[in-house]
C-alpha positions as CSV (number, residue, x, y, z in Angstrom):
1,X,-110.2,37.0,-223.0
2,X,-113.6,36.7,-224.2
3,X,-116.2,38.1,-221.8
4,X,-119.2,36.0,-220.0
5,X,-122.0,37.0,-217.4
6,X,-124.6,35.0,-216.3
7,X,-127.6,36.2,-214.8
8,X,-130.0,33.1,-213.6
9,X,-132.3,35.2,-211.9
10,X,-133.0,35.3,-208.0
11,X,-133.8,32.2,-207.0
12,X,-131.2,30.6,-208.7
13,X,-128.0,32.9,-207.0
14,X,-127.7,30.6,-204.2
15,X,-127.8,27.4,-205.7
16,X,-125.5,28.3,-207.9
17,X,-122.6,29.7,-205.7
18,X,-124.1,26.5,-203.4
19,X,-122.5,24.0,-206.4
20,X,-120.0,26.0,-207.5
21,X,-119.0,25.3,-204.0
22,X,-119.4,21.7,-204.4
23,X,-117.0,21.2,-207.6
24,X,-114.1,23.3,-204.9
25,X,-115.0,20.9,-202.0
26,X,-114.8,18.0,-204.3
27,X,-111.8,19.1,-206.3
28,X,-113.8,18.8,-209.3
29,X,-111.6,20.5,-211.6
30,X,-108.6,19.4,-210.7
31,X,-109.7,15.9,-211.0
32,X,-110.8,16.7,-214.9
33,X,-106.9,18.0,-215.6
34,X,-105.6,14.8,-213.9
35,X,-107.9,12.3,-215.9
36,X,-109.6,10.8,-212.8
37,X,-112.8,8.9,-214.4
38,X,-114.7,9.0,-211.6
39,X,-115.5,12.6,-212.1
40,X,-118.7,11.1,-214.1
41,X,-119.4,7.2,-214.2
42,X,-115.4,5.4,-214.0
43,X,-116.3,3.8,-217.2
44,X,-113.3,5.0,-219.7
45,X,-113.6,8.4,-219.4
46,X,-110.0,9.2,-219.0
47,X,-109.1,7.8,-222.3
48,X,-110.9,10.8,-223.8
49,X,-109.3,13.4,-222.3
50,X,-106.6,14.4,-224.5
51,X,-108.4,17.3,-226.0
52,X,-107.5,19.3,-222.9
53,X,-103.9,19.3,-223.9
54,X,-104.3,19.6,-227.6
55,X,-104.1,23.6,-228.0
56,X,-100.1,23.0,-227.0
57,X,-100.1,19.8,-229.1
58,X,-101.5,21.5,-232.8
59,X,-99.4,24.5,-231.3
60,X,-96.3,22.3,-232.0
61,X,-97.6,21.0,-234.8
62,X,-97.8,24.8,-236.8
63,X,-95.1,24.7,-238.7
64,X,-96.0,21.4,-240.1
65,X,-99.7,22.6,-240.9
66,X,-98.3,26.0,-242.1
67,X,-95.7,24.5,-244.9
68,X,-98.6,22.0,-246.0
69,X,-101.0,25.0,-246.3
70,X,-98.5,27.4,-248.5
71,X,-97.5,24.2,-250.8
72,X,-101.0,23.9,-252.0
73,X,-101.5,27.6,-252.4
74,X,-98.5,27.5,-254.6
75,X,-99.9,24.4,-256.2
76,X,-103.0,26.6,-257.9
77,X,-105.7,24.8,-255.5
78,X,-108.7,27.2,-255.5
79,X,-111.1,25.4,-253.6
80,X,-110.7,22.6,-250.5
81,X,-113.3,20.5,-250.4
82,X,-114.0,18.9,-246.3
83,X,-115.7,15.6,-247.1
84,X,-116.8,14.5,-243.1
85,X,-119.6,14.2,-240.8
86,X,-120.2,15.9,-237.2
87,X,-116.9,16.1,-235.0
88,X,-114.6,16.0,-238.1
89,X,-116.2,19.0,-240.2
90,X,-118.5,21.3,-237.8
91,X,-115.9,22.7,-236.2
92,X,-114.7,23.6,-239.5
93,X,-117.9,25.2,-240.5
94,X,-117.8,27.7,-237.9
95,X,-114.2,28.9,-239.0
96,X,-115.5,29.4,-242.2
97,X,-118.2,31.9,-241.1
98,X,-116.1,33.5,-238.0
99,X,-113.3,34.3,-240.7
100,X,-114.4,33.9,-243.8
101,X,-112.9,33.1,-247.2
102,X,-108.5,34.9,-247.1
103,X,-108.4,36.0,-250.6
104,X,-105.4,34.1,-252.4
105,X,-106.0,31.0,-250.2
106,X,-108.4,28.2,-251.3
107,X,-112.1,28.6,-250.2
108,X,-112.5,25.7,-247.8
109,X,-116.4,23.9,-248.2
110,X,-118.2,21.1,-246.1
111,X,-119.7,18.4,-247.6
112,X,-121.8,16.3,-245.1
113,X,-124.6,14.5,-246.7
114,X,-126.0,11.7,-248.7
115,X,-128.8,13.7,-250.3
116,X,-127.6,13.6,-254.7
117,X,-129.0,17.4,-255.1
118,X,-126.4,18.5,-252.4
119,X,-123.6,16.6,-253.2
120,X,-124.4,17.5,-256.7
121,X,-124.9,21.1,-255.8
122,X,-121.4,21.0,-254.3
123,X,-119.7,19.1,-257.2
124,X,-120.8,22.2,-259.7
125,X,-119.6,24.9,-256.6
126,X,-116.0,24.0,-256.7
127,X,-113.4,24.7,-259.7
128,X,-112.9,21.0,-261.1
129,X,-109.3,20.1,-261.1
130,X,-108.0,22.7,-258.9
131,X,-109.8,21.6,-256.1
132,X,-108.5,19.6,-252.8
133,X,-110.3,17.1,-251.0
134,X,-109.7,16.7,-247.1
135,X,-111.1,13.3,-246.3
136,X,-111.7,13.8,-242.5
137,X,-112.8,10.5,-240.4
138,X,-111.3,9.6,-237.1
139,X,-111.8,6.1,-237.1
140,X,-111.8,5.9,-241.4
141,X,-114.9,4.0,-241.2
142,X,-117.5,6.6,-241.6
143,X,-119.8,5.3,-244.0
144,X,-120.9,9.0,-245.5
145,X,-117.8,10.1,-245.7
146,X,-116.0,7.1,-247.3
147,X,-118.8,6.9,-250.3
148,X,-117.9,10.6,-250.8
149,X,-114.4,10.1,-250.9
150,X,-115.0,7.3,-253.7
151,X,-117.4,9.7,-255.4
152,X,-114.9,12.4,-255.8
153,X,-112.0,9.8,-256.6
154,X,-113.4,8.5,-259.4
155,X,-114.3,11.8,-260.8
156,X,-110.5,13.0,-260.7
157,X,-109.7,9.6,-262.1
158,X,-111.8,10.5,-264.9
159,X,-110.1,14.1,-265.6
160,X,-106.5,12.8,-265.0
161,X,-106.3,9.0,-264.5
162,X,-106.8,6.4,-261.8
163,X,-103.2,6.7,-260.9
164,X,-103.0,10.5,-260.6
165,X,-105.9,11.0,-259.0
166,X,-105.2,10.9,-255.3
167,X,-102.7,13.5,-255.8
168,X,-105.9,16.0,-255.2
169,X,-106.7,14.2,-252.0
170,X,-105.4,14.1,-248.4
171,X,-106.3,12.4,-245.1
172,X,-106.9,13.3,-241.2
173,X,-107.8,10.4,-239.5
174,X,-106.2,8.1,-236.6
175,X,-103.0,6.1,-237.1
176,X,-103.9,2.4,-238.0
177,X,-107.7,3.4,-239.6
178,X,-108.5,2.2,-242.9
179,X,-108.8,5.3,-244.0
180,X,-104.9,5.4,-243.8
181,X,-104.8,2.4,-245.7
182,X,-107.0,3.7,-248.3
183,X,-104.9,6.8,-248.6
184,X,-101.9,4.5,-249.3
185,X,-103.3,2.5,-252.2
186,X,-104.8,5.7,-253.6
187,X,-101.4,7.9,-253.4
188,X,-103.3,10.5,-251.0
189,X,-100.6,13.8,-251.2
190,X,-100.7,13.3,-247.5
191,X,-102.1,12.5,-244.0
192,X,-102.3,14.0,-241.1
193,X,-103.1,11.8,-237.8
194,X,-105.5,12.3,-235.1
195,X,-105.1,11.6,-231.3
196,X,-106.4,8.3,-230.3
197,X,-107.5,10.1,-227.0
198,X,-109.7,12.7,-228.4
199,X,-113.2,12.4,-229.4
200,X,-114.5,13.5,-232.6
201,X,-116.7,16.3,-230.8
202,X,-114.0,17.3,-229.2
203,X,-111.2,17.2,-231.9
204,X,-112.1,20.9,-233.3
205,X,-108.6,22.5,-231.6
206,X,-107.0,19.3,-232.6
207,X,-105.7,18.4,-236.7
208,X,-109.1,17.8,-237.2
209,X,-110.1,21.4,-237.0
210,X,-106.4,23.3,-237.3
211,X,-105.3,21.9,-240.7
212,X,-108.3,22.6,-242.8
213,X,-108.2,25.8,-241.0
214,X,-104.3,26.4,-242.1
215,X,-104.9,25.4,-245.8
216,X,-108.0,27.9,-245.8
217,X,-105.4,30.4,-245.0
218,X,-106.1,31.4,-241.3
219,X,-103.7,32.6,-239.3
220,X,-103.6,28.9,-237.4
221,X,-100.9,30.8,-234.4
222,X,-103.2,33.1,-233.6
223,X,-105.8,31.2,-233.6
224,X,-104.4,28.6,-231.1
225,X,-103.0,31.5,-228.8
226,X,-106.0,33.0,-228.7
227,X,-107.6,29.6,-227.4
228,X,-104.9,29.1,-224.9
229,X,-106.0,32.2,-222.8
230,X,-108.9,29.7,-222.2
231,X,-107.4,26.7,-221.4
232,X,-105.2,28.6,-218.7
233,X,-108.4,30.4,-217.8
234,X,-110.1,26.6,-217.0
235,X,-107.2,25.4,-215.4
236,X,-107.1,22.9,-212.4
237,X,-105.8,25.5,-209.9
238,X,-108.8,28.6,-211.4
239,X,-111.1,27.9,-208.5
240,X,-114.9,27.3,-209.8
241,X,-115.9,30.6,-209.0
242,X,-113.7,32.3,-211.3
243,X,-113.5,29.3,-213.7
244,X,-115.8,30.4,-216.7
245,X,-115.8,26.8,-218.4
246,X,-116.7,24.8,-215.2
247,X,-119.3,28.4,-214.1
248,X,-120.8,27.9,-217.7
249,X,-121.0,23.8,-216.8
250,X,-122.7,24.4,-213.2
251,X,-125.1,26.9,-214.9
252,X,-126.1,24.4,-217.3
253,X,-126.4,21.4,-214.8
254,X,-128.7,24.3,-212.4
255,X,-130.7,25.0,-214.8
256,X,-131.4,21.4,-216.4
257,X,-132.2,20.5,-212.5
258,X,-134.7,22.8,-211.9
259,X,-136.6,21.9,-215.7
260,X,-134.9,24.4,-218.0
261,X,-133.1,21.9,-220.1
262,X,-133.7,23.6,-223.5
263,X,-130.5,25.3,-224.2
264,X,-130.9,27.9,-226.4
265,X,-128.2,29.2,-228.6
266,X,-128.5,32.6,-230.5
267,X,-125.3,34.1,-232.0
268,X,-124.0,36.7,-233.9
269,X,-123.8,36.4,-238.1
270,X,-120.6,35.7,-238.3
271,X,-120.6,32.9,-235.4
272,X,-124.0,31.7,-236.7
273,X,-122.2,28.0,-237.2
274,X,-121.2,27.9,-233.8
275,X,-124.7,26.8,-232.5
276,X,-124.4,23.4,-234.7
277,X,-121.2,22.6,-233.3
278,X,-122.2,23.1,-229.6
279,X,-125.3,21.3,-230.8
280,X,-123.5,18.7,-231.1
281,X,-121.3,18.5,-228.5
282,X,-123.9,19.3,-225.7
283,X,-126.7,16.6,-227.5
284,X,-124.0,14.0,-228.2
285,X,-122.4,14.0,-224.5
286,X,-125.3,15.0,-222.1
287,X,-128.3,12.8,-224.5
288,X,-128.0,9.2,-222.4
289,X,-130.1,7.0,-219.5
290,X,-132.8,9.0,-219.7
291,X,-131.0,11.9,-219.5
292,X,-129.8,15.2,-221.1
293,X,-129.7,18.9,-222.4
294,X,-131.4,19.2,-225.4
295,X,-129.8,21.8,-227.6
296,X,-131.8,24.2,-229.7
297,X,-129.7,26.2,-232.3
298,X,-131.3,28.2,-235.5
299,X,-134.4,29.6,-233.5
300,X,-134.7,33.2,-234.2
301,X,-135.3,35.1,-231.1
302,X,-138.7,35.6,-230.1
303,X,-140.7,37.5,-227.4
304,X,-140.9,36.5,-224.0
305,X,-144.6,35.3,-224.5
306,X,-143.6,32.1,-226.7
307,X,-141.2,30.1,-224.4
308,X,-142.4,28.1,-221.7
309,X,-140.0,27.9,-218.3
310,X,-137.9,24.9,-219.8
311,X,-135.3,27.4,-221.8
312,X,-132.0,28.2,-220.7
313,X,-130.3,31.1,-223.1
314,X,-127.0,31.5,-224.4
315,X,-126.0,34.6,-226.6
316,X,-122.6,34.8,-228.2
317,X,-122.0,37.6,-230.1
318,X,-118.7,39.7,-231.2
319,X,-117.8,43.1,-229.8
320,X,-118.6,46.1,-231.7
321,X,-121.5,43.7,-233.9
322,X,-124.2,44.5,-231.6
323,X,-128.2,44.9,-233.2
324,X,-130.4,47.0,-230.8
325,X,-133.2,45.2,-231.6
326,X,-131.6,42.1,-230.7
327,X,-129.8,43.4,-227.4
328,X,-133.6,44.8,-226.4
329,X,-135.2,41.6,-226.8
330,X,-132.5,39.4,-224.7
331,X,-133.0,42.5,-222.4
332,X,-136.8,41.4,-222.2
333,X,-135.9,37.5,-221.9
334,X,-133.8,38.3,-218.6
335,X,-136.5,40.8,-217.2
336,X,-139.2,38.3,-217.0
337,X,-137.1,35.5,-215.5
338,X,-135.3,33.5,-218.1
339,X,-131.4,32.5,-217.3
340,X,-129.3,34.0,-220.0
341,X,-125.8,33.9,-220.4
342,X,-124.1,36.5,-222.4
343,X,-120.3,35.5,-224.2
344,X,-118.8,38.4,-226.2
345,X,-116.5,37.7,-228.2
346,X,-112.8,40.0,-228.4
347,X,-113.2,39.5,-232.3
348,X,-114.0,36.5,-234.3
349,X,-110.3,34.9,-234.1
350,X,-111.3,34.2,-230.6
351,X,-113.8,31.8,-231.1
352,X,-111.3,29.2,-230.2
353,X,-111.6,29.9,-226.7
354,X,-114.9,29.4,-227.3
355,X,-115.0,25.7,-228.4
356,X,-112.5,25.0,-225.1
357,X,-115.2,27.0,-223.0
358,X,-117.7,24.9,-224.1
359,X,-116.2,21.8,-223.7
360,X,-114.7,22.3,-220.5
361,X,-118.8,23.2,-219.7
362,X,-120.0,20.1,-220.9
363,X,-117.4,17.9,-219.1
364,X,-118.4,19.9,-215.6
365,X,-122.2,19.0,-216.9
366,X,-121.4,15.6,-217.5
367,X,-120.3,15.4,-214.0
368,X,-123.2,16.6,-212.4
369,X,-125.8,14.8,-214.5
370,X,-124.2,11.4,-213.6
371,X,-123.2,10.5,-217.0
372,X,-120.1,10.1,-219.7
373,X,-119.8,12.9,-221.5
374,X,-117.2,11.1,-223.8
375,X,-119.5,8.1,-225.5
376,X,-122.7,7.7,-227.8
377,X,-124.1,4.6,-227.1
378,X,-127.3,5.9,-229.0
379,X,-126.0,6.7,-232.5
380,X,-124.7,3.6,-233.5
381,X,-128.6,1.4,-233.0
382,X,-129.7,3.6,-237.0
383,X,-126.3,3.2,-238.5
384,X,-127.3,-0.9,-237.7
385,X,-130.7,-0.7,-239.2
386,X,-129.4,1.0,-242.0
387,X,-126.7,-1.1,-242.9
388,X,-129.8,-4.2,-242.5
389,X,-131.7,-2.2,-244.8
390,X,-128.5,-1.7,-247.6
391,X,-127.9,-5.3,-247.1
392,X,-131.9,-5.9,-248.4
393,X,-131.3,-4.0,-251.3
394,X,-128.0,-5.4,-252.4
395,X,-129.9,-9.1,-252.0
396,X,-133.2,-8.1,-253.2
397,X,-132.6,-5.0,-255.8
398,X,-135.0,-2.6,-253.6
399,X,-135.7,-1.4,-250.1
400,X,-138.4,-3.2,-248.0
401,X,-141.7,-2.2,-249.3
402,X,-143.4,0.2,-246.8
403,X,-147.3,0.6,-246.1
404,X,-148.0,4.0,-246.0
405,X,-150.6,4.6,-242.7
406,X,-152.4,7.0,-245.1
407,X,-152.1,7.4,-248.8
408,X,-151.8,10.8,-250.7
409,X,-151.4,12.2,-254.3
410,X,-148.5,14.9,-252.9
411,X,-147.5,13.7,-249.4
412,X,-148.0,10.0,-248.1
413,X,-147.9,9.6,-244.3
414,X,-145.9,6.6,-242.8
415,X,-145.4,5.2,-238.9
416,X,-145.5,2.1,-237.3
417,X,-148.0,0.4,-236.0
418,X,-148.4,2.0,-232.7
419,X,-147.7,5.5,-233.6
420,X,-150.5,5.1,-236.4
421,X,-152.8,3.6,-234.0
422,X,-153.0,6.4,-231.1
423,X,-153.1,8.8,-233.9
424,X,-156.3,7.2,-235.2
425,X,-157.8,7.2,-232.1
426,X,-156.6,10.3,-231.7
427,X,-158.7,11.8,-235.2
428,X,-156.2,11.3,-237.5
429,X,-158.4,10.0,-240.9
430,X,-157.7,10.9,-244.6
431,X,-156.0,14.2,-244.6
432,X,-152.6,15.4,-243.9
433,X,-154.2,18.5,-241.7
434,X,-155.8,15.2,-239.4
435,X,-152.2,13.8,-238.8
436,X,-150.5,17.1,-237.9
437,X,-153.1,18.1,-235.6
438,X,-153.1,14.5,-233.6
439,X,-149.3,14.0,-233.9
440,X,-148.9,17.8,-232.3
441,X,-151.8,17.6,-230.0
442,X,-149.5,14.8,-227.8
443,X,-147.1,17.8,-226.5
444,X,-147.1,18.3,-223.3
445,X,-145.1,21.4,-221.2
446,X,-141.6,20.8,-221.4
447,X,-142.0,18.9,-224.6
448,X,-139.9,20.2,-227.6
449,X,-140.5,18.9,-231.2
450,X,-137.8,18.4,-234.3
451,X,-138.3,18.3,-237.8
452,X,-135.9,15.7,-239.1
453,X,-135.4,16.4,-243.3
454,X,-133.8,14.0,-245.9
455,X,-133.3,16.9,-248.3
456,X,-130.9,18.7,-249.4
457,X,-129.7,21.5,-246.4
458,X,-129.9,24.6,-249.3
459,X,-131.1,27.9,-248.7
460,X,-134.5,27.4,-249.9
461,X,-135.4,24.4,-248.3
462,X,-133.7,25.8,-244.5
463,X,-136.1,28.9,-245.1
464,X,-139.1,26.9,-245.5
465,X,-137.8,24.4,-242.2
466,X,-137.6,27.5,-240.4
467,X,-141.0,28.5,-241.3
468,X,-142.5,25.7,-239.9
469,X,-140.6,25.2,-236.9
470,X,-141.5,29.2,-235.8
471,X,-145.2,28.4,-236.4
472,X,-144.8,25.5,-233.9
473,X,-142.9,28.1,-231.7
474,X,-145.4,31.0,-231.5
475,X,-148.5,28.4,-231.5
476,X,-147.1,25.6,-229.5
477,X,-145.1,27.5,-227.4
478,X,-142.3,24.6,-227.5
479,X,-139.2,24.6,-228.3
480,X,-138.0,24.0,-231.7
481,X,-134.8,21.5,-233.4
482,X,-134.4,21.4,-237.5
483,X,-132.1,18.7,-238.5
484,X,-131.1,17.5,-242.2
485,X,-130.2,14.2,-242.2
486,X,-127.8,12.2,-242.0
487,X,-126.0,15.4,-241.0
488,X,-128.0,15.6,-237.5
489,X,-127.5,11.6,-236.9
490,X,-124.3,12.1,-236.0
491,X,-125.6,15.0,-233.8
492,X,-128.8,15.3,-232.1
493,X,-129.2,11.7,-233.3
494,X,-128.2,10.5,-230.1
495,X,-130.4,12.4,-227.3
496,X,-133.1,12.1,-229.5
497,X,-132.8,8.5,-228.7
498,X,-131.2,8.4,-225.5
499,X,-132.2,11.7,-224.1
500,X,-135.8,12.0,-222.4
501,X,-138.8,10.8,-223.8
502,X,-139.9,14.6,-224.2
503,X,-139.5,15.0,-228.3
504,X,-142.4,14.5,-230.9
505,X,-140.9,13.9,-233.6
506,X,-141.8,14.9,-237.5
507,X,-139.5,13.5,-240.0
508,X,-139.8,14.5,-243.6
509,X,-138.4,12.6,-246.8
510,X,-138.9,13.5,-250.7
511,X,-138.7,11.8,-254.2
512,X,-135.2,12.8,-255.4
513,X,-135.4,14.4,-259.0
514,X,-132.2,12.4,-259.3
515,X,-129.7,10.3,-258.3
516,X,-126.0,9.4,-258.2
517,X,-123.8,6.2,-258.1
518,X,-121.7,5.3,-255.7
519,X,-118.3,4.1,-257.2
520,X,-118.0,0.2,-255.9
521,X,-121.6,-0.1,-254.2
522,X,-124.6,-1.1,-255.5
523,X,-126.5,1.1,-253.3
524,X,-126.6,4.8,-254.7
525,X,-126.8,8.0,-252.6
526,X,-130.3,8.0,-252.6
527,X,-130.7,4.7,-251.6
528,X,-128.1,4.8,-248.9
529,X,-130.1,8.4,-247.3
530,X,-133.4,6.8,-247.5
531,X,-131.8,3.8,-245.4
532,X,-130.6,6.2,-243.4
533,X,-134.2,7.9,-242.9
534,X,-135.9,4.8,-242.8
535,X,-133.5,2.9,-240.4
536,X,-133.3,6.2,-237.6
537,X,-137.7,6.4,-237.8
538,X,-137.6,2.7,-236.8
539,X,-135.4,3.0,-234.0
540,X,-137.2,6.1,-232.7
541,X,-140.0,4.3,-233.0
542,X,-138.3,1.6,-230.9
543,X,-137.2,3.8,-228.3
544,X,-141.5,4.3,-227.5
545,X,-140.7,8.1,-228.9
546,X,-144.0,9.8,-231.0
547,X,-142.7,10.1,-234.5
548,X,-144.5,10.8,-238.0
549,X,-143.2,10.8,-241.0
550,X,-144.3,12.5,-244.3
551,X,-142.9,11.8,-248.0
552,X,-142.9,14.6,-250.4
553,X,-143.9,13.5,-253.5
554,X,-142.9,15.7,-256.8
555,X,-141.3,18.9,-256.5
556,X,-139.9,19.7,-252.8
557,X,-140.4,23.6,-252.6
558,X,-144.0,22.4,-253.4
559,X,-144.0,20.2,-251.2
560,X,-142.7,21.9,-248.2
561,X,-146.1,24.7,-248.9
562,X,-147.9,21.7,-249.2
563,X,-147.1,20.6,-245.3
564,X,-147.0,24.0,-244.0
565,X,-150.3,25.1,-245.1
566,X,-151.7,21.9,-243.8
567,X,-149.7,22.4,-240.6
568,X,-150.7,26.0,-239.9
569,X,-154.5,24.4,-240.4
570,X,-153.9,21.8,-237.8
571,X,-152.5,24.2,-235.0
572,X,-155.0,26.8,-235.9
């Protein structure tokens, strides 16, 4: 089994074995395993609990996957193609990094935006006609991913025909979704069915994660046996002392308790996609009433110096993959005080039993912050505003017209009216350097900020996000969140809006050089992502949370040196 030690420091020892104590005395665990809701708020919790018993049920399911996965290696399929957003493709991501791409099996890619130069970018990636398409949506109704699927239709319509082309196509979604309907009319080569009972953050161990997994050519048995060590490991009868899921859970509520809510995930290379998945999970489950953990992922490790006391530190790495100079700088973090947790990982096939670790943790978490770890009342108040906003434009031929708050030749700055008002007052006049330094002058200790970008998530643009969220780091001394949208909607989308009012907020948009049509809507995907951007800033902005956003006009490299030059000015 994969390793774990926790040091919290001193002061926290007691506390911890104090409420590790309290989960045994109120049969905490055992309660989870026998679906008693009113472990967190006796809403409907125990309707989404099946993911604790779906290791045995995809384990039943192997053969099934296995035989699907071999036919379309015989088939000549080179590259699989996941088109999904948050539960049904992250999971997915981090099996592509912890195992990499099997030689003779297809390489599996993600597709999870609306932005045209990544889907684009994509398009020209895979090997056109000998690629598959996994159309991944629990309930069959996600908007993102349903535009992609007709994207990618109609192009195989236009190599072979309208009546051959879902032959390159197949399905996971619930029984009864349209998305099953869709795949009837279209002639998908198959589906595979979710659990009705299972969450989409929660579905990586289920068909959701395993068959994209299986047709990527990973061994899918060793995979799920691997994970089960973990689920026996959290079972009801493990007391919570020896428990690692619900020690992991207790840690995290002790820690969010006593102000270190940040949690901050580092991780090996080859796991380096787990921190977006747990992202998810923790921001989507903990992030309501007020509430929440706010997970930060993608923050290179820094020296003790630049954190304040709101972090709480996880470090996964895999045995034998050890850099000194990392080791000697989480040595440093636990020396002067910071609670670290330290996974190692057996070898990277193991990192099943991390995703039931984690989500055992999070349930446990859920418990002790008073809330359901199992909904997202949050995410859906921007997918409303931006299906208002795609209505406009299919009535009116155009977005609502926007007034910038101050006009520029490269970057225009938009907010609403009370943002742009406290900024004023603030200093905030004709320059871009003005707006930075008032919109970042309003943190406050325990604060953390996010950069929110509506651009394509490519390896140029994530260097220069990253560039700009250390300077914010090292001169703020806050923690830091990078999300491209609508990728981080489905995310940290929801305890951005239903977490604590502790986030200032910069969101960033750009001209696209150009665009693509949508096959049966008269909204493109450029239209549909600056909904998206638009209708998320206004509910932020609803929600009372500080939020700024700049529009890149032109070129976007260009633009990104633009803002951080003008940034690095304004914190200087």
């Amino acid at each position: 089994m994969n390793s774990q030690s926790i040091a919290l420091g001193a002061s926290f020892e007691r506390p911890f074995e104090a409420l590790l104590g309290e989960l045994k005395t109120n049969n905490i665990l055992a309660r989870i395993w026998q679906r008693d809701k009113s472990v967190w708020t006796s809403a409907d919790e125990n309707k989404w609990l099946g993911w604790l018993d779906c290791v045995d049920a995809s384990h039943r399911q192997i053969g099934e996957y296995e035989a699907f996965a071999l036919e379309v290696r015989r088939q000549g399929f080179i590259d699989a193609l996941l088109l999904g957003m948050g539960g049904s493709s992250i999971g997915s991501e981090v099996m592509i990094g912890a195992f990499g791409h099997i030689a003779g099996w297809p390489r599996l890619r993600i597709l999870d935006s609306t932005d045209p130069e990544q889907i684009s970018a994509t398009e020209n990636a895979i090997e056109s006609g000998h690629a598959l398409f996994i159309v991944s949506s629990k309930s069959g109704s996600t908007a993102e991913s349903n535009a992609l699927k007709n994207y990618f239709l109609a192009r195989a319509a236009e190599r072979g025909g309208a009546s051959m082309a879902g032959g390159d196509f197949i399905a996971i979604t619930d029984r009864g979704s349209s998305l099953e309907k869709d795949a009837a009319i279209h002639g998908f080569r198959r589906v595979f069915y979710g659990t009705p009972d299972i969450g989409g953050r929660y579905s990586v161990l289920s068909p959701f994660g395993v068959v994209p997994a299986a047709i990527a050519g990973i061994d899918v048995q060793r995979f799920l046996k691997a994970a089960q060590v973990m689920v026996r490991a959290c079972g009801q009868d493990v007391p919570p002392a020896e428990n690692p899921g619900a020690q992991l859970g207790v840690a995290l509520g002790l820690a969010a308790r006593n102000g270190r809510d940040k949690v901050t995930i580092f991780t090996s290379p080859r796991l380096g996609s787990f921190g977006g998945w747990a992202e998810q999970l923790i921001a989507e489950s903990t992030g309501k009433s007020g509430k929440g953990l706010i997970p930060i992922e993608g923050e290179p490790i820094g020296d003790p110096g630049v954190y304040g006391h709101d972090r709480f530190f996880i470090d996964l790495s895999v045995a034998g993959d050890v850099d000194p100079r990392h080791a000697a700088s989480l040595a440093a973090l636990e020396r002067t005080g910071h609670p670290l947790v330290r996974i190692e990982l057996a070898s990277p096939s193991h990192i099943g039993q991390e995703f039931f670790r984690f989500e055992i943790a999070t349930a446990v978490a859920g418990a002790l912050f008073g809330v359901n770890p199992f909904d997202q009342p949050d995410v859906e108040a921007s997918k409303m505003k931006t299906r208002e906003l795609i209505r406009v434009f299919e009535t009116i031929g155009r977005l609502p017209q926007e007034k910038p708050s101050a006009p520029g030749e490269q970057i225009v700055i938009h907010a609403d009216a009370k943002n742009t008002e406290a900024l004023r007052r603030a200093g905030a006049g004709a320059t871009l350097d003005s707006w930075l330094r008032a919109h970042f002058a309003t943190l406050r200790n325990g604060d953390y900020t996010a950069l929110l970008a509506y651009i394509a998530r490519s390896p140029r643009n994530i260097e220069k996000l990253q560039a700009l969220r250390l300077a914010l780091r090292n001169l703020r001394h806050v923690a830091t969140s990078v999300g491209f949208g609508p990728r981080y909607l489905h995310s940290t989308g929801q305890v951005h809006k239903g977490g604590p009012n502790i986030g200032v907020f910069l969101q960033i948009t750009a001209d696209d050089a150009s665009d693509l049509a949508i096959p049966g809507q008269a909204a493109s995907f450029g239209i549909v992502k600056a909904a998206q951007a638009h209708g998320d800033i206004e509910t932020l902005a609803e929600r009372g949370r500080r939020v700024l956003r700049v529009h890149l006009k032109g070129d976007v490299g260009s633009g990104l040196d633009t803002l951080q030059a003008a940034l690095l000015r304004a914190l200087a």
